[in-house]
C-alpha positions as CSV (number, residue, x, y, z in Angstrom):
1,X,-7.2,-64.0,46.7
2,X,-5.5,-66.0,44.2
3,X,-8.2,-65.0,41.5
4,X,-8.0,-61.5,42.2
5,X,-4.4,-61.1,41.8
6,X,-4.7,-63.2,38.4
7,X,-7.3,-60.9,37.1
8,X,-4.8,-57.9,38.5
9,X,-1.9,-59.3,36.4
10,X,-3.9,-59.8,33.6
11,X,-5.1,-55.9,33.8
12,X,-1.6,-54.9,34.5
13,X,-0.1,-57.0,31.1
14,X,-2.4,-55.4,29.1
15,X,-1.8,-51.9,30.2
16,X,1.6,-52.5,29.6
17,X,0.6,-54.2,25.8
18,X,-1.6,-51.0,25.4
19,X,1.2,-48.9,26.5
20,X,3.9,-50.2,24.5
21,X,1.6,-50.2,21.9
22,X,0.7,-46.7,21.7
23,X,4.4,-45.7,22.6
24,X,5.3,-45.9,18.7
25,X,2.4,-43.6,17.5
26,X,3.4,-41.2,15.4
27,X,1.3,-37.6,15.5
28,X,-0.7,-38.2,13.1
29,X,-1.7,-41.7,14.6
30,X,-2.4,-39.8,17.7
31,X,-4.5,-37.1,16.2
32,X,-6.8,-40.1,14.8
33,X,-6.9,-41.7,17.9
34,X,-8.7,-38.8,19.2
35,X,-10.6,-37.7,16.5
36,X,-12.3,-41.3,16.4
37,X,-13.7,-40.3,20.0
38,X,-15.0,-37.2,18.7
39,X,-18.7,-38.2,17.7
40,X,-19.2,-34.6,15.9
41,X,-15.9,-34.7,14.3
42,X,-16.4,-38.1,12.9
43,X,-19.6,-37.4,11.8
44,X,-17.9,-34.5,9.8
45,X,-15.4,-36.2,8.8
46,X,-18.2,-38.7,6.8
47,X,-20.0,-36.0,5.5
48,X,-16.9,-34.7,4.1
49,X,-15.7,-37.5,2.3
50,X,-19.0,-38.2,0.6
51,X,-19.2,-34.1,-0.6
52,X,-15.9,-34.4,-2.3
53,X,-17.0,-38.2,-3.7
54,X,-20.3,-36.1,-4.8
55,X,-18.2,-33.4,-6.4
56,X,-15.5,-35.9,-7.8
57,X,-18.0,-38.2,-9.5
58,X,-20.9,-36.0,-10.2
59,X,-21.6,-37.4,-13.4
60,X,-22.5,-41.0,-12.1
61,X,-24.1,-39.3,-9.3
62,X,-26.3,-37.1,-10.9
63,X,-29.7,-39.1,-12.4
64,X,-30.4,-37.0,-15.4
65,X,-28.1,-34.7,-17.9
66,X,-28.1,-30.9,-15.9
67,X,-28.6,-29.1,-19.4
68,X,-32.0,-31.2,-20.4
69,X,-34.8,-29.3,-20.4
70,X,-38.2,-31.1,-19.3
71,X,-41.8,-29.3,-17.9
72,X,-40.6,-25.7,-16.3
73,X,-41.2,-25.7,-12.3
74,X,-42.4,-29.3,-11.9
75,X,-42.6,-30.0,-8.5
76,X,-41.0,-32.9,-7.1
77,X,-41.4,-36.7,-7.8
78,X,-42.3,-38.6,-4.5
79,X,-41.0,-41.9,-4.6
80,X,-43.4,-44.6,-4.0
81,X,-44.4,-48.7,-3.2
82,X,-47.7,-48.3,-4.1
83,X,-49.6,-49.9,-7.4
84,X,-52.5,-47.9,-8.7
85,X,-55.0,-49.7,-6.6
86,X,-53.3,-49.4,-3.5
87,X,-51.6,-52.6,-3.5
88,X,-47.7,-52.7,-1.7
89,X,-45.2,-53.4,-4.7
90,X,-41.1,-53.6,-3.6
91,X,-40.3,-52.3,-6.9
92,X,-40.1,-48.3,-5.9
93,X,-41.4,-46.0,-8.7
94,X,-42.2,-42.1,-9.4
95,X,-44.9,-41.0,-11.1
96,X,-44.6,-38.1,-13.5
97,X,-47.9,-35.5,-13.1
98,X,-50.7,-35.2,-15.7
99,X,-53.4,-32.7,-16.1
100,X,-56.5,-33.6,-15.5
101,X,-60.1,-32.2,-17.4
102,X,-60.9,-30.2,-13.7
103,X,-60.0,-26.6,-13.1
104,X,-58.6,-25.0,-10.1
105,X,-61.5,-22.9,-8.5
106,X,-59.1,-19.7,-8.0
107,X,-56.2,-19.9,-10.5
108,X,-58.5,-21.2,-13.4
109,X,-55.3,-23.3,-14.4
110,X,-55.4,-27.8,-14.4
111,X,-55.6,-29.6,-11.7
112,X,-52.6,-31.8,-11.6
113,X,-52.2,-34.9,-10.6
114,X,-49.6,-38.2,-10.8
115,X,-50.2,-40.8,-14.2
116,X,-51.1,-43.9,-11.9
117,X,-51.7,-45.5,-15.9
118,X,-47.3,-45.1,-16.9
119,X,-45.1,-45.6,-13.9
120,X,-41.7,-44.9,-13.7
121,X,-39.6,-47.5,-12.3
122,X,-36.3,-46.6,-10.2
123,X,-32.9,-48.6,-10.3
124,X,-29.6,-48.5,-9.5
125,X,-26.7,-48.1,-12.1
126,X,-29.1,-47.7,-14.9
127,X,-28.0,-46.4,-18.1
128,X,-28.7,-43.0,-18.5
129,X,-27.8,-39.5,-20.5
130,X,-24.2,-40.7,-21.7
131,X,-20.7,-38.3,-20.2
132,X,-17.2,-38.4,-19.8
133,X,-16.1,-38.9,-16.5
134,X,-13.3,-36.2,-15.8
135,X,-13.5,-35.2,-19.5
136,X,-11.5,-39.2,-20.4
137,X,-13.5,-42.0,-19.7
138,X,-17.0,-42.1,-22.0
139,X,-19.9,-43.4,-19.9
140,X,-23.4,-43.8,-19.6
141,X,-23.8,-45.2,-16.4
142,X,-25.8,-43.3,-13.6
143,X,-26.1,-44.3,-9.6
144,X,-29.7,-44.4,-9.6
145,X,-32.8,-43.5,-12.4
146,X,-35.4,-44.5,-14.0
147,X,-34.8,-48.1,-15.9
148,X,-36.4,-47.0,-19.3
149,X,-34.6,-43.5,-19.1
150,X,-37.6,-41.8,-18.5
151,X,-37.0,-38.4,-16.7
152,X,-37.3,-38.6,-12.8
153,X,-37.1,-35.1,-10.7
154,X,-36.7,-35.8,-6.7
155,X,-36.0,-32.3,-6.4
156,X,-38.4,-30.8,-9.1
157,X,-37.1,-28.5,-11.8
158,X,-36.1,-25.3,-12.5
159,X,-37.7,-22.5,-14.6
160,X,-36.0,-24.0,-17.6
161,X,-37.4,-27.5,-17.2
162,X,-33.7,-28.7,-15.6
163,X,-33.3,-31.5,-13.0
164,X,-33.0,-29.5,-9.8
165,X,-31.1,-32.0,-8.1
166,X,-28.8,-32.9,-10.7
167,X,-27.6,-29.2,-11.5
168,X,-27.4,-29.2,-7.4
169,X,-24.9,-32.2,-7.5
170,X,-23.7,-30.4,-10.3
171,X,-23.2,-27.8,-8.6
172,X,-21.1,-29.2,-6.0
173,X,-17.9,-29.3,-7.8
174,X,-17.9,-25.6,-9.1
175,X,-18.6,-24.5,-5.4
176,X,-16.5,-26.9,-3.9
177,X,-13.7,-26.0,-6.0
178,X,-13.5,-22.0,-5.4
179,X,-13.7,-22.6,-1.8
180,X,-10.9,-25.1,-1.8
181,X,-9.0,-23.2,-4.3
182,X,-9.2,-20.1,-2.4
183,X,-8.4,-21.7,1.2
184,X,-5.5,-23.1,-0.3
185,X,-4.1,-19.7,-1.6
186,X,-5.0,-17.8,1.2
187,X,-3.3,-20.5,3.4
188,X,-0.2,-20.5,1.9
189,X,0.4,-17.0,1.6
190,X,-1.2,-16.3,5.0
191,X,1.2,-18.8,6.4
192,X,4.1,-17.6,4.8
193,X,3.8,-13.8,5.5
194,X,3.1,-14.5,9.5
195,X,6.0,-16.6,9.8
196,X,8.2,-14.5,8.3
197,X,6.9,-11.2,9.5
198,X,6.8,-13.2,13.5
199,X,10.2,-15.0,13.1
200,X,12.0,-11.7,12.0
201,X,10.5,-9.1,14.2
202,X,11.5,-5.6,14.1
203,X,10.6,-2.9,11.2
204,X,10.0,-5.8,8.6
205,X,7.2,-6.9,11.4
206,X,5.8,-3.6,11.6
207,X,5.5,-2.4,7.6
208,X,4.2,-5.9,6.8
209,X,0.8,-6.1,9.9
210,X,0.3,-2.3,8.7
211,X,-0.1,-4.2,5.8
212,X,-2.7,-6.4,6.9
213,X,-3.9,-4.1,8.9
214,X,-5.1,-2.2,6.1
215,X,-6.4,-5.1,4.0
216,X,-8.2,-6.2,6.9
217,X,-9.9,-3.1,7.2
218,X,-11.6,-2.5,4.0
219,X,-15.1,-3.4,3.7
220,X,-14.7,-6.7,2.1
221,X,-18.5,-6.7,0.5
222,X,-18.5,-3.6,-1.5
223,X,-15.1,-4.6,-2.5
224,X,-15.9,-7.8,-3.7
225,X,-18.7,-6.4,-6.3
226,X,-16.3,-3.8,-7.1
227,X,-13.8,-6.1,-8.1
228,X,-15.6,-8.7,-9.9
229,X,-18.0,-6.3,-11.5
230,X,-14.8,-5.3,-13.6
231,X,-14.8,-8.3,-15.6
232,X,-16.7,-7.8,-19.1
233,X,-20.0,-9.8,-19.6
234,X,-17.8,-11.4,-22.4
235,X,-15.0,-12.6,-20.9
236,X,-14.1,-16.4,-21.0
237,X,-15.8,-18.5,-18.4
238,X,-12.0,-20.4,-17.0
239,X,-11.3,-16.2,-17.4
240,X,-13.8,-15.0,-15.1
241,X,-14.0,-17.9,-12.5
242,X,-10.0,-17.4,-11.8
243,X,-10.7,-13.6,-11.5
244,X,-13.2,-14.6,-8.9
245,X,-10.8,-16.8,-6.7
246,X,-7.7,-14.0,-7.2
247,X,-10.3,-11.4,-5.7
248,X,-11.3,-13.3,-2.8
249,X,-7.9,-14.8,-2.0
250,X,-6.3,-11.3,-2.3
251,X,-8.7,-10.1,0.8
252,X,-9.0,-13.1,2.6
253,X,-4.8,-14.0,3.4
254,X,-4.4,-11.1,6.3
255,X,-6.6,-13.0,9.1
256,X,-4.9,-16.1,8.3
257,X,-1.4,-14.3,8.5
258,X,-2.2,-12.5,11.9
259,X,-3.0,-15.5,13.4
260,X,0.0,-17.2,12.4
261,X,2.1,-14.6,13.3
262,X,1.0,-15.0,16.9
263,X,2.2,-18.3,16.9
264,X,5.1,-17.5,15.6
265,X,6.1,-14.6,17.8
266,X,5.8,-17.8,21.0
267,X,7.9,-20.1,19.0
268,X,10.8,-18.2,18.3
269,X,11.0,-18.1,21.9
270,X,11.3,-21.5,22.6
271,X,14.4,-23.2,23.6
272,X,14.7,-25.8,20.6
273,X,14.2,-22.5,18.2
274,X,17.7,-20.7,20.2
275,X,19.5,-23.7,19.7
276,X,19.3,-24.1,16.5
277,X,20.1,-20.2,15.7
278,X,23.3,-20.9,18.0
279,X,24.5,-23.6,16.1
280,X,24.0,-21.6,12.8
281,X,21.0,-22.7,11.1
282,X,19.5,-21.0,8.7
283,X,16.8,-18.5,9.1
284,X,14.9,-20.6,6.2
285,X,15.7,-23.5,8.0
286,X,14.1,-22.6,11.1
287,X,10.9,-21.0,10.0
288,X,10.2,-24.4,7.6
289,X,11.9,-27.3,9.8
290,X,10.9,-26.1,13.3
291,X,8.3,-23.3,13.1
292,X,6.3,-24.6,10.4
293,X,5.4,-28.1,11.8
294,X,4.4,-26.5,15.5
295,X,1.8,-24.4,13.7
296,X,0.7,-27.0,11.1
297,X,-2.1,-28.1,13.8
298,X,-3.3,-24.4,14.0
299,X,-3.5,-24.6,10.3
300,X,-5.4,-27.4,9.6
301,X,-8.3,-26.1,11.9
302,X,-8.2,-22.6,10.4
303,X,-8.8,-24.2,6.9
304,X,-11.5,-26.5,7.9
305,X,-13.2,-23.9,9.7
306,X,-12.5,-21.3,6.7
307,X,-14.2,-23.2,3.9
308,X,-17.6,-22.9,4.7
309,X,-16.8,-19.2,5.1
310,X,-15.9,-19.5,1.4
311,X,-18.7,-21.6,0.4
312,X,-21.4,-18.8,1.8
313,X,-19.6,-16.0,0.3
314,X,-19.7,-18.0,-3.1
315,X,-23.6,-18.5,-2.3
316,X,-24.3,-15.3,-1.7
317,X,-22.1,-13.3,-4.5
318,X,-23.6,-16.1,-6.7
319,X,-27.2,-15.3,-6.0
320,X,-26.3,-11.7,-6.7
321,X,-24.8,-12.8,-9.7
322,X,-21.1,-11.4,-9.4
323,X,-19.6,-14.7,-9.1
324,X,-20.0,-17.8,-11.7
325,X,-21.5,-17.4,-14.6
326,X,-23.6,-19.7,-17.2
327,X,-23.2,-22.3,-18.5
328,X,-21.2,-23.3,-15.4
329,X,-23.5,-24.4,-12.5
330,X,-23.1,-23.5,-8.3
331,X,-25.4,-23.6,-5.5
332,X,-25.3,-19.3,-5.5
333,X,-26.1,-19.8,-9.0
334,X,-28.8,-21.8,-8.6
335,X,-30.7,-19.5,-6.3
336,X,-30.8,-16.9,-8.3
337,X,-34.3,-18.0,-9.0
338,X,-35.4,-17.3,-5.6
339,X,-35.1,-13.8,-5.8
340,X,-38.9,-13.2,-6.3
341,X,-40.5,-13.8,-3.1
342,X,-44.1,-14.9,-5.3
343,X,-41.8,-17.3,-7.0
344,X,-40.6,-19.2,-3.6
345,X,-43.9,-19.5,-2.4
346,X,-45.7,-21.1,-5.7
347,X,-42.3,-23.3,-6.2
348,X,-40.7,-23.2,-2.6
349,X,-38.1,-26.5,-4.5
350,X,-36.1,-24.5,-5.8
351,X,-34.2,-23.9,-2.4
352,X,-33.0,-27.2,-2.5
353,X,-29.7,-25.8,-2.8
354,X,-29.5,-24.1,0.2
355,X,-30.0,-27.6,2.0
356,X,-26.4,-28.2,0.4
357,X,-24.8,-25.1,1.6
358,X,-25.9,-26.1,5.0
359,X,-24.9,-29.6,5.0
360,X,-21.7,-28.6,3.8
361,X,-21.5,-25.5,6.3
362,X,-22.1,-27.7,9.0
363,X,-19.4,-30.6,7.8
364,X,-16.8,-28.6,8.0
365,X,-17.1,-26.6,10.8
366,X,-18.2,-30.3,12.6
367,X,-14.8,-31.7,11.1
368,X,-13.2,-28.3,12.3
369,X,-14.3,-28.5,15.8
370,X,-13.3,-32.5,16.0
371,X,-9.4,-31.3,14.7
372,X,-9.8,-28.6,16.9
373,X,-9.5,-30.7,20.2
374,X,-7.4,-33.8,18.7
375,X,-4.7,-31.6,17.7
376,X,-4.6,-29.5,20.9
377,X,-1.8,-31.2,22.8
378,X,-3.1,-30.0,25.6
């Protein structure tokens, strides 16, 4: 009896320890506590932080130079243990291919094959193709390649003889960047307009959703070619890439304002909200000291769950060619060359970029779901 009740105390002295613990969380401390339970948002949240790592640091990620030019659609190097007689090695090596004196029975063109006779060995921060990282700091370090700067294609090349997966990696920061630039616009004005429009009410209420009303109801598509297929073919790159991002932040703010609004139009309801206009406050004050941090949570989920939603349109205006244009390099961009159905099925590599738009798809609408439910005090 007397061990029981022990054990009881102790239980009940850490509960308490716990309790006063967690009784000095702030929200954001809370939010994390429950995100960290969330087993898809975490895993989000990882893959995430390495896409923008990928994007910040591209250079040092990347193995070879995106602009060098090797054999055009070389398929991809395996990576391999192996000596040329079979025997296990640790030291992991690619070998490039090599025709050999036999023809191919149907296509009349050499039989291919990997140069057992000059490996390729594979390191980690090897010196490669020299850059500036962030256009400041001269480098020549790379993550991983081949130790006597040979070229090494995990992902095969392009048409143009270019490192498939560097241009992918590349890639990321171009892509990455429209679709954060134009969440970030299309947050902050959607936010804006529904606050205002649902704190004030009345006629301003109604001219500004028959507003959105009527942006939300053009057909965004045909719009978006419209738009972007008014820039010349010789406008400056920094010209046509901000075009780009104007057009689809100017048609992508209304759903982000409606929704806000409807939180906004339950808040100014709220007891704390009265108070403060009986005591005088100011309409700015209210909308950005007590509106604006009760639909902050709404927020953050809407923009996590709105930049893959970005990122595909990017893809897909990019593989029709109305949204970045050479030399600059984006997933959409790079599938371009998959437009000829004979061409994916002789070189089926170069949709490796597609496996990026879905990892990052699925990252933030993982991360998106995880916010979701630690925000929701409910």
């Amino acid at each position: 009896m007397v061990v029981i009740d022990s054990a009881q105390t102790k239980a009940a002295k850490e509960a308490e320890r716990v309790k006063a613990a967690r009784g000095n969380e702030s929200y954001g401390a809370l939010v994390w506590r429950r995100l960290r339970r969330s087993l898809t948002g975490m895993i989000g949240l990882v893959l995430v932080t390495l896409l923008i790592l990928m994007a910040l640091f591209a250079d040092f990620w990347a193995p070879m130079d995106p602009k060098a030019t090797d054999s055009g659609f070389s398929p991809p190097q395996m990576i391999s243990f192996y000596e040329k007689d079979g025997s296990f090695s640790f030291r992991p090596r690619v070998y490039a291919l090599t025709d050999s004196a036999e023809l191919d029975p149907v296509t009349f063109q050499p039989i291919t094959g990997p140069d057992y006779d000059n490996p390729r060995y594979l390191g980690f921060f090897v010196k490669g193709a020299p850059y500036q990282l962030w256009g400041m700091v001269p480098l020549d370090r790379h993550f991983f390649g081949t130790i006597d700067g040979s070229p090494v294609h995990l992902l095969g090349t392009d048409k143009f003889g270019r490192d498939v997966l560097s241009r992918a990696i590349y890639g990321s920061r171009i892509s990455l960047m429209i679709a954060l630039s134009v969440v970030f616009i299309t947050t902050l004005v959607g936010t804006t307009v529904g606050m205002v429009s649902g704190y004030f009410g009345g006629a301003l209420d109604a001219w500004v959703q028959r507003f959105v009303e009527l942006v939300l109801a053009f057909p965004q598509l045909p719009l978006y070619l419209a738009l972007t297929s008014l820039i010349p073919v010789t406008a400056p790159t920094n010209v046509f890439l901000t075009f780009v991002i104007g057009v689809m932040a100017a048609l992508g703010w209304a759903q982000m304002s409606r929704e806000v609004r409807g939180k906004t139009l339950a808040l100014a309801r709220i007891d704390y909200v009265r108070a403060a206009m009986a005591i005088g406050a100011s309409d700015r004050r209210i909308i950005f000291q007590h509106i604006f941090p009760n639909v902050m949570s709404h927020v953050i989920v809407a923009v996590t769950l709105a930049i893959p939603s970005v990122v595909l349109l990017e893809s897909f205006l990019g593989f029709l060619g109305f949204a970045v244009k050479p030399p600059l390099i984006s997933w959409g961009l790079m599938l371009q060359d998959t437009a000829n159905y004979s061409v994916i099925g002789t070189y089926p590599w170069i949709l490796s970029p597609v496996g990026f738009v879905l990892a990052t798809v699925f990252a933030f609408n993982a991360l998106g779901d995880g916010l979701r439910d630690a925000v929701d005090p409910y």
